[in-house]
Backbone bond lengths (Angstrom), bond angles and torsions (degrees), N, CA, C in turn:
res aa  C-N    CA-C-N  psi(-1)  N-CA   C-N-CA  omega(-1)  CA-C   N-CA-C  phi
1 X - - - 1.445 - - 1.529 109.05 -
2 X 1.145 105.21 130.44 1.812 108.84 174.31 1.696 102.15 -109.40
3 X 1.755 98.73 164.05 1.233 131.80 179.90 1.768 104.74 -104.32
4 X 1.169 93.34 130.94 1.483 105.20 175.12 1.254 109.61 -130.76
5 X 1.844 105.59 149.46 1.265 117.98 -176.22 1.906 110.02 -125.26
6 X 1.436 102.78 139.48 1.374 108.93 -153.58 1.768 99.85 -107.07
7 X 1.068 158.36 94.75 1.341 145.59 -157.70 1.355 131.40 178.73
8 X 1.247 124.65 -155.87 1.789 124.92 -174.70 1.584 79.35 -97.06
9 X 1.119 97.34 167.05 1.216 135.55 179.54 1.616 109.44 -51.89
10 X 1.576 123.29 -86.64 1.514 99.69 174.39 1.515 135.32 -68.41
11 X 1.472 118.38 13.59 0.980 127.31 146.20 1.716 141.13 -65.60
12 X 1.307 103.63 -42.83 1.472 122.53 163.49 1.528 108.29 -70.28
13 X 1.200 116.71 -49.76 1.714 127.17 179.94 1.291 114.33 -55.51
14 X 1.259 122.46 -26.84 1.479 133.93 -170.83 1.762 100.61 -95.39
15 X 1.397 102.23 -32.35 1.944 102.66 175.50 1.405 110.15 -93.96
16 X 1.118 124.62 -3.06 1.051 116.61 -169.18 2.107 94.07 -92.18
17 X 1.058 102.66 -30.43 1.719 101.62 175.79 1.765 105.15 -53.29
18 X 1.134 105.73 -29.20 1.684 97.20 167.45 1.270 127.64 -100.60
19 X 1.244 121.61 43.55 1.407 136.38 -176.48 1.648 119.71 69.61
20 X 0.952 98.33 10.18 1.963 108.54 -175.76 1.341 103.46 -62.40
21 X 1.318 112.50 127.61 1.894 115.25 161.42 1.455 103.98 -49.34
22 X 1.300 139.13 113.23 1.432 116.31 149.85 1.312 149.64 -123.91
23 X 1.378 122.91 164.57 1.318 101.62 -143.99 1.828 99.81 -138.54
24 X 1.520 123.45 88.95 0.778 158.52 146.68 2.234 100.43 6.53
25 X 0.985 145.03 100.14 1.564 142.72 163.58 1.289 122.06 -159.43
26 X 1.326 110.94 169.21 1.174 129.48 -148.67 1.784 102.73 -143.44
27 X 1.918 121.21 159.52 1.026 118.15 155.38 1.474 124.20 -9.26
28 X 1.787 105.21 -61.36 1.691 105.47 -164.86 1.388 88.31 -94.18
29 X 1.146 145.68 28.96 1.956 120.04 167.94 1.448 90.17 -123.62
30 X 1.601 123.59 -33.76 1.830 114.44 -134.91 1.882 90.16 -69.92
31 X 0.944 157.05 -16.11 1.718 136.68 151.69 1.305 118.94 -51.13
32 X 1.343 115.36 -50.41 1.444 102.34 -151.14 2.058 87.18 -95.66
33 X 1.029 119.79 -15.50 1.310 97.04 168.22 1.640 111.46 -92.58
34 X 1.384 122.58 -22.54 1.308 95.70 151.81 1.492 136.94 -67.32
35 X 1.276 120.28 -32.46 1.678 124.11 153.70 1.481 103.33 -26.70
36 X 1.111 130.26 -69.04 1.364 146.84 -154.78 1.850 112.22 -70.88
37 X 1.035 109.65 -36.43 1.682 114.97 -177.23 1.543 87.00 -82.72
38 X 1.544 125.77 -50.58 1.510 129.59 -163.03 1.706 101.14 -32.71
39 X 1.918 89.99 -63.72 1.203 123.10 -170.56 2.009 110.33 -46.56
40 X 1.067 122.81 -27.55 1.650 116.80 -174.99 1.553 107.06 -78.61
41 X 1.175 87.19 139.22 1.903 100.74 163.11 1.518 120.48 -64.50
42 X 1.180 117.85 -42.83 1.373 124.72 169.58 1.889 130.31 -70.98
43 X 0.711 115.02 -24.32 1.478 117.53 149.60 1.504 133.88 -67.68
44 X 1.455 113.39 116.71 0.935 137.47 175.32 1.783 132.47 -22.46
45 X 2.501 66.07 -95.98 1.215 115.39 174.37 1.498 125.79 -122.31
46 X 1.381 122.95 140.99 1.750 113.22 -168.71 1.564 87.03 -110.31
47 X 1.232 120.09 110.08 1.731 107.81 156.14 1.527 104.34 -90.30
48 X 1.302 113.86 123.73 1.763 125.55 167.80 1.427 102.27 -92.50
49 X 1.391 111.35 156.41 1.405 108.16 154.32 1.585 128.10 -89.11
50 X 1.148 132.53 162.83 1.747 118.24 -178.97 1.238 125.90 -58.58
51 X 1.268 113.20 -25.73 1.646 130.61 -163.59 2.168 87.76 -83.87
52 X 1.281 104.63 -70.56 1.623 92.18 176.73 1.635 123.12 -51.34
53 X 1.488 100.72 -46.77 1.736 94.56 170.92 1.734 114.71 -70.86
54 X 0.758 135.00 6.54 1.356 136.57 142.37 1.425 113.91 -76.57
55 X 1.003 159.18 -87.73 1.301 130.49 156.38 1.808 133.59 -16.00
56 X 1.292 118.00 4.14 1.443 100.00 -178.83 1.509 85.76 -144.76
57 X 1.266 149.49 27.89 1.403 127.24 169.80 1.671 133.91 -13.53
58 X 1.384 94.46 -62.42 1.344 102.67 -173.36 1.910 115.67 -71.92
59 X 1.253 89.00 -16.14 1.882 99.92 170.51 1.787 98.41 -69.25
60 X 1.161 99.34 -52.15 1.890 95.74 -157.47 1.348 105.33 -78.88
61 X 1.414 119.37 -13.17 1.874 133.23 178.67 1.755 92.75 -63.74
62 X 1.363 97.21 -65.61 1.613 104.28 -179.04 1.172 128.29 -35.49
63 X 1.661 101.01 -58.53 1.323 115.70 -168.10 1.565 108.90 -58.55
64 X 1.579 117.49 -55.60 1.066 137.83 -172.49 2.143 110.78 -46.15
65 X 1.060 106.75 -34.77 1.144 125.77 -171.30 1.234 105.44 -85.30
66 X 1.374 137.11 -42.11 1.550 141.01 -150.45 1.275 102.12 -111.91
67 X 1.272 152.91 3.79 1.604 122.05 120.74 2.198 86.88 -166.73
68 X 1.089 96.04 173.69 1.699 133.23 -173.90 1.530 92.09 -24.74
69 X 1.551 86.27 -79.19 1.756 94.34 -153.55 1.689 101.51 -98.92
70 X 1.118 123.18 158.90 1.781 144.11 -16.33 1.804 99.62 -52.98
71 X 1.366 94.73 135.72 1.049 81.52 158.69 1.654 118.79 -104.22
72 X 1.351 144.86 135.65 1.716 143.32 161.88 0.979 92.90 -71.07
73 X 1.434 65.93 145.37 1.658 117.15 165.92 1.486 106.92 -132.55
74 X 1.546 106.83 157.79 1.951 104.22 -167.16 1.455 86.18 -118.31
75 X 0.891 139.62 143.73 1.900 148.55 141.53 1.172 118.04 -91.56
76 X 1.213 119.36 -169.32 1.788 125.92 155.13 1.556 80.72 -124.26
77 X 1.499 89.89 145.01 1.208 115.79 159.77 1.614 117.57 -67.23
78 X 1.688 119.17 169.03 1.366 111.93 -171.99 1.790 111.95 -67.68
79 X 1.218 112.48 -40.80 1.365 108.67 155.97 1.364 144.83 -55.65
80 X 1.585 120.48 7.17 1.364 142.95 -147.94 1.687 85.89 -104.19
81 X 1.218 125.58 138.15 1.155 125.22 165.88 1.996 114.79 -108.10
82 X 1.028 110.58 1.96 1.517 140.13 -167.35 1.545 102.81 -69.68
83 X 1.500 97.96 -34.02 1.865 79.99 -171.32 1.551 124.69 97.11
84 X 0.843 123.76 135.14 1.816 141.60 164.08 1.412 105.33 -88.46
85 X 1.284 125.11 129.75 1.324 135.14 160.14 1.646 96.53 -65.55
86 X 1.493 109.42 159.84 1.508 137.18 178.23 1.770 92.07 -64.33
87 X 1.243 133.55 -76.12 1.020 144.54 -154.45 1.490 127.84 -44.55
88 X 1.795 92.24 -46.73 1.603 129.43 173.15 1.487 119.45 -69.28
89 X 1.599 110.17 -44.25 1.568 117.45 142.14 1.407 131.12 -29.53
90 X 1.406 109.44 -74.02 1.129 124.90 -175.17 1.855 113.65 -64.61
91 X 1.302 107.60 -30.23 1.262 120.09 171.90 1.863 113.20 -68.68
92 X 0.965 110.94 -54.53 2.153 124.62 167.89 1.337 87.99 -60.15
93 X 1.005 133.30 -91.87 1.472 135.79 -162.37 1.592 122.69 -22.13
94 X 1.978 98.50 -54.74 1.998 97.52 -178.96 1.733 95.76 -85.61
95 X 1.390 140.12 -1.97 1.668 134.54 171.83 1.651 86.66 -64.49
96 X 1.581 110.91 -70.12 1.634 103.82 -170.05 0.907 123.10 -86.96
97 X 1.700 126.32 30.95 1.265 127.36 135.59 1.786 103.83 83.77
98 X 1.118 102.79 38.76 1.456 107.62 -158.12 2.289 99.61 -127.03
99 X 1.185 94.77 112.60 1.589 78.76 -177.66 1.485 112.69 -78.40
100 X 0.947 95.72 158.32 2.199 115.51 173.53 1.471 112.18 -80.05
């Protein structure tokens, strides 16, 4: 099972150094490429960033509801001044196997 990352550009670029699927969107893509990661058997986990999951609510309501796996996760993007909770960290961090 792989981890995928949903986001701007140096956000995905920066996860992708830890083996993350990633997947490059914008306003006009972040649905239908989240449809599309939802949609694989092989994915896990979807990390989005906040700025795209703000634009798709009703995608990630769905998704979240209609079976187990992927499971999301929300970030801030590298431009996000908002912050990561402790928890959400620590949660991305032991998926990619990465210590704190």
């Amino acid at each position: 099972m792989k981890i995928s990352v949903l986001g701007d550009l140096h956000t995905v670029s920066a996860l992708r150094l830890t083996g993350a699927v990633g997947v490059v969107a914008d306003a006009e893509t972040a649905a239908s490429q989240f449809s599309e990661l939802v949609g694989r058997d092989d994915i896990a986990m979807i990390i989005i960033t906040r700025e795209l999951a703000e634009l798709i609510p009703q995608e990630l309501r769905k998704a979240e509801f209609a079976r187990a796996l992927p499971v999301l996760v929300e970030i801030p993007g590298i431009g996000d001044g908002r912050g990561l909770s402790d928890e959400a960290l620590a949660g991305i961090a032991d998926a990619l196997g990465l210590p704190l």
